[in-house]
Backbone of each chain as ProteinMPNN parsed JSONL, in Angstrom:
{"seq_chain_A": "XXXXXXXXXXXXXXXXXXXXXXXXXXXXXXXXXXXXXXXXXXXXXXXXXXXXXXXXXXXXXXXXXXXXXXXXX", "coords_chain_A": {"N_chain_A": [[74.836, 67.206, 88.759], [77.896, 68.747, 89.582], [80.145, 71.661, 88.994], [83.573, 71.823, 89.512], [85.94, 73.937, 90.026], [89.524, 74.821, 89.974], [91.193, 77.587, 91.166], [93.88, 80.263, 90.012], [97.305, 79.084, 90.993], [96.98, 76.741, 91.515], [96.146, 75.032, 89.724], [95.248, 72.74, 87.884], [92.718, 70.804, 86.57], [89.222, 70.822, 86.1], [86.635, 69.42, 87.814], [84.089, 67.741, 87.172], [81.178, 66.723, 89.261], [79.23, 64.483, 90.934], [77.635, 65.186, 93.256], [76.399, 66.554, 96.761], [76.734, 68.176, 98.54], [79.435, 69.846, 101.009], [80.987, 68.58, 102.489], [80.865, 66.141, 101.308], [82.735, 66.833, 98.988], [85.326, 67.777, 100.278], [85.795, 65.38, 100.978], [86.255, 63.996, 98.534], [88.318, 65.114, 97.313], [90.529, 65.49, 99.511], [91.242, 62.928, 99.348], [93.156, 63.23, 96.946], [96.09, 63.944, 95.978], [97.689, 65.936, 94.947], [96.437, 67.964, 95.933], [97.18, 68.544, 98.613], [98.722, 70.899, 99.726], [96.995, 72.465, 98.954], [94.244, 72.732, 100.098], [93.916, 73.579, 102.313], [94.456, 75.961, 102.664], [92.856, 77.393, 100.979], [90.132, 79.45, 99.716], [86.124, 78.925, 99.341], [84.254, 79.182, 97.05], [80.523, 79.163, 96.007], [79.074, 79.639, 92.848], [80.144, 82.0, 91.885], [80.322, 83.264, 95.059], [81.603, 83.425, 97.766], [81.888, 81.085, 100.639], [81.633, 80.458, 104.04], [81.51, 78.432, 105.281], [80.829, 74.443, 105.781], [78.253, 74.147, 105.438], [76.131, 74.211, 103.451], [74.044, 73.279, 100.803], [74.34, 72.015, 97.711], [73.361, 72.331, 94.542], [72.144, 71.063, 91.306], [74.097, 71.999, 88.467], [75.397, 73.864, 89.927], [78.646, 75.835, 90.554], [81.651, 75.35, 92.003], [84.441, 77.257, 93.238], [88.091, 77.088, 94.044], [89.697, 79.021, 95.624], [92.819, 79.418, 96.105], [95.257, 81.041, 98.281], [95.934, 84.894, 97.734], [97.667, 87.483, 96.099], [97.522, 90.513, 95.245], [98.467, 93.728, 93.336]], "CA_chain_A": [[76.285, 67.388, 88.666], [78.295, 70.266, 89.907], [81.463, 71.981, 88.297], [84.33, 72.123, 90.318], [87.166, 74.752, 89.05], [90.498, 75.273, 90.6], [91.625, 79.058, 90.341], [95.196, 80.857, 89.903], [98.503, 78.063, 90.454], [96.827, 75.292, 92.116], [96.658, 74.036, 88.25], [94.194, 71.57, 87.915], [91.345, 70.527, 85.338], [87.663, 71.407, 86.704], [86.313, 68.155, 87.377], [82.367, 67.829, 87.409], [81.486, 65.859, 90.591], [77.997, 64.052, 91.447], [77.315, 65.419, 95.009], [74.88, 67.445, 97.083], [77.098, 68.873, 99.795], [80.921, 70.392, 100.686], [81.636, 67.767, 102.919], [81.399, 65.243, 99.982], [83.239, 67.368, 97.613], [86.243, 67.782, 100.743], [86.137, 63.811, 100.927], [87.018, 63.649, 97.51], [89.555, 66.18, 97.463], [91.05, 65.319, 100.299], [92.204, 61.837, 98.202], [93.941, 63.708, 95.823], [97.668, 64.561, 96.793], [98.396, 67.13, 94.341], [95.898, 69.073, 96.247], [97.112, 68.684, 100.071], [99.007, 71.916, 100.361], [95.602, 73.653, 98.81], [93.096, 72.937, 100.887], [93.858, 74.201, 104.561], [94.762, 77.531, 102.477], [92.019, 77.781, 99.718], [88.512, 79.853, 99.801], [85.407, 78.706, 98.454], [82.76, 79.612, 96.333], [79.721, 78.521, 95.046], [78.517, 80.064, 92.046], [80.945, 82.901, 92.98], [80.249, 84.03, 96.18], [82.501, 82.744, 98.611], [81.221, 80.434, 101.762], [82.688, 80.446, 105.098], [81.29, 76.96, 106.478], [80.341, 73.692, 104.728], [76.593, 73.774, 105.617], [75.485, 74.893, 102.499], [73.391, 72.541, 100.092], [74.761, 72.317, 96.955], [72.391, 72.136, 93.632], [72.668, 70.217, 89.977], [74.854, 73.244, 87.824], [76.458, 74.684, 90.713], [79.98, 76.077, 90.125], [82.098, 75.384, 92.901], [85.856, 77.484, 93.031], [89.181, 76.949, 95.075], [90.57, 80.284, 95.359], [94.406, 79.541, 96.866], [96.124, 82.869, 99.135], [96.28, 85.775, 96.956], [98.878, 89.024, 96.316], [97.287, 91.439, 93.927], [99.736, 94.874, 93.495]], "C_chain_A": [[76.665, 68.825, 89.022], [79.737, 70.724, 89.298], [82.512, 72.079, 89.792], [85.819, 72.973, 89.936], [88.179, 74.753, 90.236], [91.099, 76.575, 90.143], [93.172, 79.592, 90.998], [96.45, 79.753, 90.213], [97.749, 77.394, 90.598], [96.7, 74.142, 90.851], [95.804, 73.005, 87.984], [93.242, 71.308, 87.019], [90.291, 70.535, 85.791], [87.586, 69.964, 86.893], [84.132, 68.739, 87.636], [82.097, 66.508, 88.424], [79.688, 65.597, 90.66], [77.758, 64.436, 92.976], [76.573, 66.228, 95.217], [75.663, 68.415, 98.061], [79.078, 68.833, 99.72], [81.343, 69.506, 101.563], [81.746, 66.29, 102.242], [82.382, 65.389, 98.928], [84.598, 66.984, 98.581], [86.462, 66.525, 101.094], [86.889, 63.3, 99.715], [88.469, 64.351, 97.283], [90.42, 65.573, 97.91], [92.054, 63.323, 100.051], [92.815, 62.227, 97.287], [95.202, 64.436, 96.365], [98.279, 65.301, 96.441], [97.491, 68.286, 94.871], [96.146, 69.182, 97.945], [97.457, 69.576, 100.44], [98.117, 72.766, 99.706], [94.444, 73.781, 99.774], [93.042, 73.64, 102.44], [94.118, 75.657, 103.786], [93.751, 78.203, 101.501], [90.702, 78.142, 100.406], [87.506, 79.166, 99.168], [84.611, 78.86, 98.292], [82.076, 79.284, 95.63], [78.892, 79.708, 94.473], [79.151, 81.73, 92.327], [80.597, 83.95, 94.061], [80.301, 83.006, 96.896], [81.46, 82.519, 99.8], [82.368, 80.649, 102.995], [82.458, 78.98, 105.503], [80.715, 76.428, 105.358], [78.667, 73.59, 104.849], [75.989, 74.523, 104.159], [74.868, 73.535, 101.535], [73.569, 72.548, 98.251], [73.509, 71.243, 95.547], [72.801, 71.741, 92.025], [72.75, 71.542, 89.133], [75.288, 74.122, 88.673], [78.053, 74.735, 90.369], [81.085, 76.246, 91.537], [83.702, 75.748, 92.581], [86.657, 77.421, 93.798], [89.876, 78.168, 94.664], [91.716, 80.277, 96.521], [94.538, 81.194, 97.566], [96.271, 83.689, 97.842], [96.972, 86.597, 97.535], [98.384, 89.635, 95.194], [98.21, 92.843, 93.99], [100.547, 94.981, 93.155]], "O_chain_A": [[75.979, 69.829, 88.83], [80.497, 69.764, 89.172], [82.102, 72.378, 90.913], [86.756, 72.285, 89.53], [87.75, 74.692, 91.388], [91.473, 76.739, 88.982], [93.543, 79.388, 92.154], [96.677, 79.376, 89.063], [97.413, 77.052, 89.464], [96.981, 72.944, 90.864], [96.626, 72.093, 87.896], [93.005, 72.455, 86.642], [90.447, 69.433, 86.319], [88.346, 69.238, 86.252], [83.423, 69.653, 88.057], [82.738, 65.461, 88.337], [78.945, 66.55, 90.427], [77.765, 63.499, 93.775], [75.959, 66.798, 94.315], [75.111, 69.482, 98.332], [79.814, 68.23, 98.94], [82.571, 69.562, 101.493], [82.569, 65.443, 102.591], [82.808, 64.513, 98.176], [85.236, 66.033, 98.127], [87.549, 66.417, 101.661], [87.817, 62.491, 99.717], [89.547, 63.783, 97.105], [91.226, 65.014, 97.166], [93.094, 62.85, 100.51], [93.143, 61.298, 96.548], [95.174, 65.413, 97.114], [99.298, 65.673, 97.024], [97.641, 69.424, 94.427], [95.348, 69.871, 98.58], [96.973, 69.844, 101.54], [98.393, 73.959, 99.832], [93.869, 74.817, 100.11], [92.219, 74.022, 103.272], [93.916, 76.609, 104.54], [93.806, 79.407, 101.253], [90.193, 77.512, 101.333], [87.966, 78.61, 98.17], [83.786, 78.785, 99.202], [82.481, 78.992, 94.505], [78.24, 80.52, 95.129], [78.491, 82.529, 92.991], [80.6, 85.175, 93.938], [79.58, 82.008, 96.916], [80.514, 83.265, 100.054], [83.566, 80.914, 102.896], [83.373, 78.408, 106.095], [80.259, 77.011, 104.374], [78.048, 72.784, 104.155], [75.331, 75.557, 104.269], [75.595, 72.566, 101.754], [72.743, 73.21, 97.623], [73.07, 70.094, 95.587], [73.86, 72.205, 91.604], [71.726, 72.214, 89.007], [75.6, 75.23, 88.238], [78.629, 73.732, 89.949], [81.227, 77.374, 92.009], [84.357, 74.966, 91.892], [86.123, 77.769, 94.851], [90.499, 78.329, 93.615], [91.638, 80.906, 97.576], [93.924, 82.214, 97.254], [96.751, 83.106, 96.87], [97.137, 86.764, 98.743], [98.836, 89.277, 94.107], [98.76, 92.899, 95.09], [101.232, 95.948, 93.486]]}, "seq_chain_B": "XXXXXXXXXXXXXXXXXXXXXXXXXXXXXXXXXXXXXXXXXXXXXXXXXXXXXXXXXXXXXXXXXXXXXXXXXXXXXXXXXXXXXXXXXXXXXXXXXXXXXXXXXXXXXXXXXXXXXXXXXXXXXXXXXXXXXXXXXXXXXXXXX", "coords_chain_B": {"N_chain_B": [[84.789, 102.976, 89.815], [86.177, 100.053, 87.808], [89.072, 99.008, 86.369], [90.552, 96.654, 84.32], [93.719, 95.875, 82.675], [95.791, 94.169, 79.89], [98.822, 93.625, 80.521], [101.076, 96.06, 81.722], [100.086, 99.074, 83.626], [99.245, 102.448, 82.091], [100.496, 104.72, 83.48], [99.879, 107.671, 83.5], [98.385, 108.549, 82.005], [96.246, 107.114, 83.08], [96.393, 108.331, 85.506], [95.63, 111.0, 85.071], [93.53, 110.759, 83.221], [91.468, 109.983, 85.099], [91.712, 112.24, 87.05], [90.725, 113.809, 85.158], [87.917, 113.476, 85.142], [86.934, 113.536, 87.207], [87.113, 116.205, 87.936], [85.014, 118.607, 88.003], [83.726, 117.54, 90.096], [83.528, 118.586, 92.612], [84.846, 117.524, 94.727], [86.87, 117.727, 97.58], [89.532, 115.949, 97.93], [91.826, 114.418, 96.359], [93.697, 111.256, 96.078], [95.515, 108.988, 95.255], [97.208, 105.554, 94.708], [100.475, 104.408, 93.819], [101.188, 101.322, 92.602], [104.356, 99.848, 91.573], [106.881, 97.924, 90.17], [109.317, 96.094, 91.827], [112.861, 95.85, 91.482], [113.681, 93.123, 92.839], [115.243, 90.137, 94.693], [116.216, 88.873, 92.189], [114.215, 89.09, 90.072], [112.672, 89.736, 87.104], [110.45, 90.371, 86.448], [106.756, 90.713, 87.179], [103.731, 88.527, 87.277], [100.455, 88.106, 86.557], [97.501, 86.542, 87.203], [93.54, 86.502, 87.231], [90.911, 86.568, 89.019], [87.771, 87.138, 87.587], [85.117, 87.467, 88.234], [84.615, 86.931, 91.533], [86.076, 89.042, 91.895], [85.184, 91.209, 90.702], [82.094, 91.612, 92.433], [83.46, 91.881, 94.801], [84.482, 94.685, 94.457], [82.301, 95.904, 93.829], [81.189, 95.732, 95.973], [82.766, 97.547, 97.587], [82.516, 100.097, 96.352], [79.979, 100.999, 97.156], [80.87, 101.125, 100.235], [82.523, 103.138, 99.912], [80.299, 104.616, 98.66], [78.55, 105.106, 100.991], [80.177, 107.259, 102.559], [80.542, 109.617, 101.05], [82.346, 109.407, 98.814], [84.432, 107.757, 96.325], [85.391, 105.479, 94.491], [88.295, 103.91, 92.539], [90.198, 101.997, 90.151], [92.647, 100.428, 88.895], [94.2, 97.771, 87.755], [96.88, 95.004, 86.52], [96.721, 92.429, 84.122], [98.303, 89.421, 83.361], [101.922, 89.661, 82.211], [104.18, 92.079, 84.115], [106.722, 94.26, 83.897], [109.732, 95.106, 85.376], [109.916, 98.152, 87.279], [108.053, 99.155, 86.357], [104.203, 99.885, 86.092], [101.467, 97.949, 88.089], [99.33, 98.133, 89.588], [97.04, 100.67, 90.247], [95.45, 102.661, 92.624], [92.875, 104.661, 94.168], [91.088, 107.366, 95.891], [88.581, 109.638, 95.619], [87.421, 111.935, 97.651], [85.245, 114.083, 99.555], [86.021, 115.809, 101.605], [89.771, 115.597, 103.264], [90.381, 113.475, 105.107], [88.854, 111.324, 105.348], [89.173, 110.503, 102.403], [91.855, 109.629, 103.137], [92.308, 107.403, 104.994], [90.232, 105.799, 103.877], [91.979, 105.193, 101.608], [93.243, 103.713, 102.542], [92.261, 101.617, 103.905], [90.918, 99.992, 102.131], [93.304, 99.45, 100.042], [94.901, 97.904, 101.743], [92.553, 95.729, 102.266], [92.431, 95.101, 99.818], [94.593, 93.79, 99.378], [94.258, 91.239, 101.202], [92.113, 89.973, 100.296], [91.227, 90.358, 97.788], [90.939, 88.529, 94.14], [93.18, 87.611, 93.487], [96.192, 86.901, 91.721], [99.645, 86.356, 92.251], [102.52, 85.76, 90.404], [106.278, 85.678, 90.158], [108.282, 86.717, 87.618], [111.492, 85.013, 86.328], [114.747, 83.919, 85.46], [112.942, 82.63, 83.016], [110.777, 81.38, 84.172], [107.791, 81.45, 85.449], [107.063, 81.924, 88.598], [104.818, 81.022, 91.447], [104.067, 83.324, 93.581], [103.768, 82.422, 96.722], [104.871, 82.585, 99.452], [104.01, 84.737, 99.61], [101.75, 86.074, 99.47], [98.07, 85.552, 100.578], [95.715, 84.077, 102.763], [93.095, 83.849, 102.013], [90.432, 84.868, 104.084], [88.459, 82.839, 105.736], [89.288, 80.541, 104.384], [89.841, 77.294, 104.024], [87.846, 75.042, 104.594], [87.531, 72.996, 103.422], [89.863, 71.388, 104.284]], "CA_chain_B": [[84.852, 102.22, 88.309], [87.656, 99.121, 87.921], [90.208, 98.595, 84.714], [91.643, 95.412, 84.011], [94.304, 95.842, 81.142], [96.489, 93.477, 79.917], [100.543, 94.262, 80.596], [101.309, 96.895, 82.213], [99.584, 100.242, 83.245], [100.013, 103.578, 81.539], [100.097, 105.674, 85.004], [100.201, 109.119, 83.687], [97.546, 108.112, 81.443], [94.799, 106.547, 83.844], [95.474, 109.607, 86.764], [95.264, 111.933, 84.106], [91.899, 110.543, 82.798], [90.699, 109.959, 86.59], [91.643, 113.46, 87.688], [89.624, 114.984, 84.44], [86.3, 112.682, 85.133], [86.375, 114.167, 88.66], [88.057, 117.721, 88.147], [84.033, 119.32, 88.462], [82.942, 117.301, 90.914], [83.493, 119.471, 94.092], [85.555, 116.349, 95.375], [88.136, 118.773, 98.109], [90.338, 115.832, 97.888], [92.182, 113.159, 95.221], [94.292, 110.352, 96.809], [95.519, 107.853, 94.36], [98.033, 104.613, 95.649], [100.482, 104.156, 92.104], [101.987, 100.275, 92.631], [105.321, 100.023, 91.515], [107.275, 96.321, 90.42], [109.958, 96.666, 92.352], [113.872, 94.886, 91.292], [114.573, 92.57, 93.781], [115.464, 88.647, 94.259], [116.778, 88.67, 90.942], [113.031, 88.841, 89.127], [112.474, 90.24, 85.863], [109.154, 91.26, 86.787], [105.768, 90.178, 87.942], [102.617, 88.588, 86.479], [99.034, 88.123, 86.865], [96.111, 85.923, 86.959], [93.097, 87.264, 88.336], [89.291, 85.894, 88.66], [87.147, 88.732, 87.342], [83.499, 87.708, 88.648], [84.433, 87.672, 92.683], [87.259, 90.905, 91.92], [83.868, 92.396, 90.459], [81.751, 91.923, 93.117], [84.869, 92.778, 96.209], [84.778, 95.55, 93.728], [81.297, 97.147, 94.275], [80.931, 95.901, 97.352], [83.496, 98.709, 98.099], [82.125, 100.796, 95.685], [78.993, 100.909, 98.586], [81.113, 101.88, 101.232], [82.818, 104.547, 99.881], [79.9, 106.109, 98.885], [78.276, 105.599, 102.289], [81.137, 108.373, 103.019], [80.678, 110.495, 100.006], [83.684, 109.442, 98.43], [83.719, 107.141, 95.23], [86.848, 105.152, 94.252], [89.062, 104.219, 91.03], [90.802, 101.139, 90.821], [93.538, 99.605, 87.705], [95.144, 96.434, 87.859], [97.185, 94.338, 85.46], [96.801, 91.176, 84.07], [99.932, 88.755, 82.599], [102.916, 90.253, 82.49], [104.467, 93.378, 83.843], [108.067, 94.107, 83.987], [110.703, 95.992, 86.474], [110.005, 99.534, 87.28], [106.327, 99.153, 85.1], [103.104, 99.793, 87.427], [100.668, 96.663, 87.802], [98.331, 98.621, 90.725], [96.624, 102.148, 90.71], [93.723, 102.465, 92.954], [92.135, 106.068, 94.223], [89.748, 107.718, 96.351], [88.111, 111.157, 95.602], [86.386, 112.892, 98.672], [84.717, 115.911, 99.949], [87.334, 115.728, 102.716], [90.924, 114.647, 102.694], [90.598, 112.355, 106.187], [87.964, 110.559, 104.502], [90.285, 109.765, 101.866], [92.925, 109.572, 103.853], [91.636, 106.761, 105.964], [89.413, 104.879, 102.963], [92.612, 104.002, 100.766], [94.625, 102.674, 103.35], [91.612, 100.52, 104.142], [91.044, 100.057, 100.187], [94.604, 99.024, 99.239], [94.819, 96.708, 102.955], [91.643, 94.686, 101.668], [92.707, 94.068, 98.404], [96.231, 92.585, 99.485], [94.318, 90.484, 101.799], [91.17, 89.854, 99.601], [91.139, 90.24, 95.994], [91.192, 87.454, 94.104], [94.55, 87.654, 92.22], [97.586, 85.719, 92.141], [100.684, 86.802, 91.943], [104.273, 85.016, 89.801], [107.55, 85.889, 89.951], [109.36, 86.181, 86.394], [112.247, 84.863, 86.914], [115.141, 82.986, 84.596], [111.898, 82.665, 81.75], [109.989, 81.188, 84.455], [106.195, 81.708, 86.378], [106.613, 81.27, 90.106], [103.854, 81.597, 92.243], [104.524, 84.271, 94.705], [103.512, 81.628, 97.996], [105.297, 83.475, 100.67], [103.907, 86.561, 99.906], [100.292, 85.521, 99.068], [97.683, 86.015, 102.122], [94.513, 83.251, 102.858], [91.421, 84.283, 101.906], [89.104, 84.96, 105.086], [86.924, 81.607, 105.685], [90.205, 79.472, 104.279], [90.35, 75.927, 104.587], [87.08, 74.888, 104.769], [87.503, 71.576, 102.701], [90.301, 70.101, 104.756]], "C_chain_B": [[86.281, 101.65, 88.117], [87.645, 98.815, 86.503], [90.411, 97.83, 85.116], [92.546, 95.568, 82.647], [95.787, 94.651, 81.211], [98.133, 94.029, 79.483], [100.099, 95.463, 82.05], [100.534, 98.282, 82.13], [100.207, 101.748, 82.751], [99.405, 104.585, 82.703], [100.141, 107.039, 84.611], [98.398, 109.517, 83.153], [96.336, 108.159, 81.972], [94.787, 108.002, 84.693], [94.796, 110.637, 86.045], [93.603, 111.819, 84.212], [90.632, 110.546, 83.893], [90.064, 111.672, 87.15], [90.484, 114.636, 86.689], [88.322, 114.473, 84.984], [85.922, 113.324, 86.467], [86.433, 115.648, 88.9], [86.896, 118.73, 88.668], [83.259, 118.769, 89.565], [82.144, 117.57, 92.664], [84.298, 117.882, 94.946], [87.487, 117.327, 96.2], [89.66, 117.691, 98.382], [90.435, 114.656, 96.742], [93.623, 111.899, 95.859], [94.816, 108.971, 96.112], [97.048, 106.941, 94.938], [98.191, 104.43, 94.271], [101.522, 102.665, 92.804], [103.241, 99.939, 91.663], [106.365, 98.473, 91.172], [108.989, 97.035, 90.533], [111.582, 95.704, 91.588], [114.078, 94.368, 92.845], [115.004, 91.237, 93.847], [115.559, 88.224, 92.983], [115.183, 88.687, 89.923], [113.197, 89.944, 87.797], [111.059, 90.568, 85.649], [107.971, 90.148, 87.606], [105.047, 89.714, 86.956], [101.048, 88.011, 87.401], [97.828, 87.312, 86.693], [94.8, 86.696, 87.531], [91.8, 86.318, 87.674], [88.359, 87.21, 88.979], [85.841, 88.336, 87.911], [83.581, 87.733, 90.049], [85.589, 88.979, 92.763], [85.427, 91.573, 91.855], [82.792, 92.398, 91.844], [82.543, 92.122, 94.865], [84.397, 93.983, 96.005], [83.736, 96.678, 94.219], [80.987, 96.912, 95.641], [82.117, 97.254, 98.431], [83.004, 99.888, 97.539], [80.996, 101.542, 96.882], [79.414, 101.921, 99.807], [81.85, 103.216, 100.889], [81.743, 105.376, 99.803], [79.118, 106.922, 100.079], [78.685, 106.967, 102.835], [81.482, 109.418, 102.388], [81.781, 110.336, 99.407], [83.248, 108.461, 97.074], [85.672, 106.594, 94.581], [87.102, 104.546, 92.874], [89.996, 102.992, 91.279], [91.459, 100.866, 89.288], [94.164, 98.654, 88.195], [95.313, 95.543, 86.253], [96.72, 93.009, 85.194], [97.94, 90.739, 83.038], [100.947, 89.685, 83.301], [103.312, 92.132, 82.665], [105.659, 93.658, 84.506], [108.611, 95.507, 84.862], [110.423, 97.225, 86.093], [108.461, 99.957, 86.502], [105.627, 99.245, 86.619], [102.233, 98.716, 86.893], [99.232, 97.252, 89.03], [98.072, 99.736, 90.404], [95.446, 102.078, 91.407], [93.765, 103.851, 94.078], [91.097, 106.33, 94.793], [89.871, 109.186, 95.922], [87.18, 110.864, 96.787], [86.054, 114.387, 98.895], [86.104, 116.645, 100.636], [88.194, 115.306, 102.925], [90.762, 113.612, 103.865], [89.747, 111.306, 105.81], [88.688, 109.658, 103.559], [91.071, 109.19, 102.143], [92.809, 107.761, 104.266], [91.081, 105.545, 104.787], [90.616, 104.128, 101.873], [93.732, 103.774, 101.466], [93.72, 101.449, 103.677], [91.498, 99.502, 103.019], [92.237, 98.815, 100.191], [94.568, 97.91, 100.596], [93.69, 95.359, 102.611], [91.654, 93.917, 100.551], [93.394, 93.416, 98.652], [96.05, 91.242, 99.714], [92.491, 89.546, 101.07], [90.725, 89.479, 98.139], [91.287, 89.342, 95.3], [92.353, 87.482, 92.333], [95.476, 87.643, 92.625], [98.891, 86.21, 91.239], [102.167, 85.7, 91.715], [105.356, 85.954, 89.435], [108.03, 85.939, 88.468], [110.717, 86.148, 86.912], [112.884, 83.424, 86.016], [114.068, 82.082, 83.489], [111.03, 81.3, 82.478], [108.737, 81.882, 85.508], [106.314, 81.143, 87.253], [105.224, 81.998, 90.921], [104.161, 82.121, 93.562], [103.669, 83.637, 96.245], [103.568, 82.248, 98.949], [104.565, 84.639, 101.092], [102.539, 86.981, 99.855], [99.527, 85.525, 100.489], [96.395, 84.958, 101.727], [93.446, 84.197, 102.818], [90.489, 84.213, 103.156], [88.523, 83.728, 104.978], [88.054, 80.541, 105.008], [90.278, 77.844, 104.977], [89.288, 75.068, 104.965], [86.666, 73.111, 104.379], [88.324, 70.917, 103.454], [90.466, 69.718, 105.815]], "O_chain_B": [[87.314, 102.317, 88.189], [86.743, 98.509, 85.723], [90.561, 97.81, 86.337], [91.987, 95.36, 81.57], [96.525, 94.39, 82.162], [98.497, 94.629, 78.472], [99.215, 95.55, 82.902], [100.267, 98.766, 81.029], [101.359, 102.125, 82.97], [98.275, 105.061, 82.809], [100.51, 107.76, 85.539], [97.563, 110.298, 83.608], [95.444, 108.929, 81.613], [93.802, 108.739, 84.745], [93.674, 111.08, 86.292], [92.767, 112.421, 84.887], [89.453, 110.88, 83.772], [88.968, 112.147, 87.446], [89.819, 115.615, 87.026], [87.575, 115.395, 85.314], [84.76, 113.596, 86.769], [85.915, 116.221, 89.859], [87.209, 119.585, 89.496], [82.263, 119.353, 89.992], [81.203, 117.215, 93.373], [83.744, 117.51, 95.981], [88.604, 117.471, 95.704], [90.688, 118.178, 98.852], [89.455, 114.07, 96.284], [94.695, 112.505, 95.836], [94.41, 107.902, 96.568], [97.917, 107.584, 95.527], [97.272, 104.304, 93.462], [102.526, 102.947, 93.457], [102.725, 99.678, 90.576], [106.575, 97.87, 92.225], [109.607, 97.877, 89.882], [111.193, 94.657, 91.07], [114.513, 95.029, 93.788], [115.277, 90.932, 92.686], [114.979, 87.191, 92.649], [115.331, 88.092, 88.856], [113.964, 90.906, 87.829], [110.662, 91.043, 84.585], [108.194, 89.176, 88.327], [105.288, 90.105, 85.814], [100.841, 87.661, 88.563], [97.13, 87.677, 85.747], [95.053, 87.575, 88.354], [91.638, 85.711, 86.615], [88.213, 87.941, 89.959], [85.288, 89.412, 88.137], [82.723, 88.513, 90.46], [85.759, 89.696, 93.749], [84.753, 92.163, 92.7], [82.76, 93.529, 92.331], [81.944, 92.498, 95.873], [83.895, 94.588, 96.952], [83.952, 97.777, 94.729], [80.568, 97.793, 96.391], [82.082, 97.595, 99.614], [83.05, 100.855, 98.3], [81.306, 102.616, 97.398], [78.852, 102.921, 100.254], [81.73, 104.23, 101.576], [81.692, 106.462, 100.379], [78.944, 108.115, 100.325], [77.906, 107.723, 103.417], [82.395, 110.163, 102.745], [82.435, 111.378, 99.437], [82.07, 108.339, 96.737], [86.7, 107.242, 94.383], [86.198, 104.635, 92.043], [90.545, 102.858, 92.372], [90.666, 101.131, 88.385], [94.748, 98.841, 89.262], [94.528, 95.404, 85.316], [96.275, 92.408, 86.172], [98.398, 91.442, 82.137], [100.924, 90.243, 84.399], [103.012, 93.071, 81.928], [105.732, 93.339, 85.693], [108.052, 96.6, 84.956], [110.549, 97.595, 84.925], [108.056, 101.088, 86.232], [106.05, 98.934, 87.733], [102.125, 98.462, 85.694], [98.22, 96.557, 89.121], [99.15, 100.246, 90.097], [94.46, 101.515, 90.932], [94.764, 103.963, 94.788], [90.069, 105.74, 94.459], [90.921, 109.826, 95.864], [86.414, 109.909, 96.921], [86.52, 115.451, 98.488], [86.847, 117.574, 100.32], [87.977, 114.095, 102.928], [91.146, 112.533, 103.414], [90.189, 110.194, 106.101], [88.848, 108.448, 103.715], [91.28, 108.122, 101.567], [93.431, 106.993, 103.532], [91.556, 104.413, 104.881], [90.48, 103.006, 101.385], [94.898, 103.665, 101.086], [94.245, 100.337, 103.742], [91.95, 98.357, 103.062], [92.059, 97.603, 100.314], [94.052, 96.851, 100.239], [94.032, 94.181, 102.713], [91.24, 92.796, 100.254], [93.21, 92.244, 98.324], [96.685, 90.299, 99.242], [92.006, 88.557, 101.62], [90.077, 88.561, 97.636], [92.249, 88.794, 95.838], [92.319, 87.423, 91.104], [95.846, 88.173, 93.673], [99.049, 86.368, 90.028], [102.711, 85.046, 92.605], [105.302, 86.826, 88.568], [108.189, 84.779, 88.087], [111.15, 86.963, 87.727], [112.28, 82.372, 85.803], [114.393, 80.938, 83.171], [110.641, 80.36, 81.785], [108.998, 82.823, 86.258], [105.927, 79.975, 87.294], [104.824, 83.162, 90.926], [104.474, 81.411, 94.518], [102.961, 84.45, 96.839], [102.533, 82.605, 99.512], [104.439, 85.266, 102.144], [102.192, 88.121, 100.162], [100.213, 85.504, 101.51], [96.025, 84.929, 100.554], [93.121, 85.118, 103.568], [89.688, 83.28, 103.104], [87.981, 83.549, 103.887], [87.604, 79.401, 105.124], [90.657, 77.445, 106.078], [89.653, 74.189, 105.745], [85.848, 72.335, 104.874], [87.967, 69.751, 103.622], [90.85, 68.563, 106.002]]}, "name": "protein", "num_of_chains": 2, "seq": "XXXXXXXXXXXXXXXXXXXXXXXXXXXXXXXXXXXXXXXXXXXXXXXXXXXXXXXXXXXXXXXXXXXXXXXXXXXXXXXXXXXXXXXXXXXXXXXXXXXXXXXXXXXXXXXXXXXXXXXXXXXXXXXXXXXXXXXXXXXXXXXXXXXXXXXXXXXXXXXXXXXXXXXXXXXXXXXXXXXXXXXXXXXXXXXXXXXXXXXXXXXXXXXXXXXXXXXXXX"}
């Protein structure tokens, strides 16, 4: 199982997700409609340190985060 | 070395304390950026979320390059609320040399805007908007859809 957090508005409840990879996680997602204007704008990071591409292999207690556009200042 | 305090910062306070920690250090210049919540679109101030474990490592990973350049930087930011005319930003380079400085917190303060991982709301009629418009994509954005 892997954690899945949503961070700053996007508002959401972590879910914990059975998967191995980020193009499973953005399948699921991508059915959820309170998240369509997050994803084309959100970063993400596993175990925090942010990914650029989905090729990454994701492992049982990984912490996966959606970090929306930020304004710090 | 990065503050997080909750409200608003006490700016006379932090340069103060900055400028003593460095005052012997042979550092020929001090360069500090004081953020400012400004009145405008009717808000009643600003507030703050922030995610402290990738801020912390943004954090030293700058930490790095300054000192590549002999320099060594200073950073405050708020969290929650912080109201009209209050500061919610201070962030600072000391160098040998002022172009050094000069140069490092314009890069500095440009990376955070577009980097940092903290989210900015509107107060406004005793609500939390999320400042959207004004908010910048994270590098590598969009990866899920």
């Amino acid at each position: 199982m892997v954690k899945v957090e949503f961070l700053g508005p996007i508002g959401k409840e972590p879910l914990e997700l059975d998967i191995t990879n980020l193009t499973q996680l953005a399948t699921i997602l991508q059915e959820d409609e309170t998240l369509s204007e997050w994803l084309e704008n959100s970063a993400v990071a596993i175990n925090d340190t942010l990914v650029a591409s989905r090729d990454v292999e994701l492992k049982d207690g990984d912490k996966i985060s959606l970090l929306p556009p930020v304004c710090g200042g | 070395m990065l503050e997080l305090y909750d409200g608003a910062l006490d700016v006379s306070t932090l340069l103060d304390k900055w400028y003593k920690e460095e005052a012997t250090s042979n550092y020929g210049a001090f360069i500090p950026f004081v953020g400012t919540v400004r009145s405008e679109d009717g808000i009643d101030g600003l507030s703050f979320d922030i995610y402290e474990p990738i801020l912390n490592s943004w954090y030293s990973a700058w930490e790095e390059k300054a000192k590549e350049r002999g320099a060594i930087i200073k950073m405050a930011h708020s969290r929650g609320d912080v109201m009209l005319h209050e500061s919610s930003y201070i962030a600072s380079v000391f160098s040998p040399k002022r172009r050094v400085a000069l140069e490092l917190i314009d890069e500095f303060v440009e990376d955070f805007k577009a980097s940092a991982p903290i989210w900015k709301y509107d107060l406004k009629n005793n609500e939390r908007v999320y400042a959207k418009e004004r908010s910048t994509a994270i590098k590598g954005s969009g990866i899920l859809s």
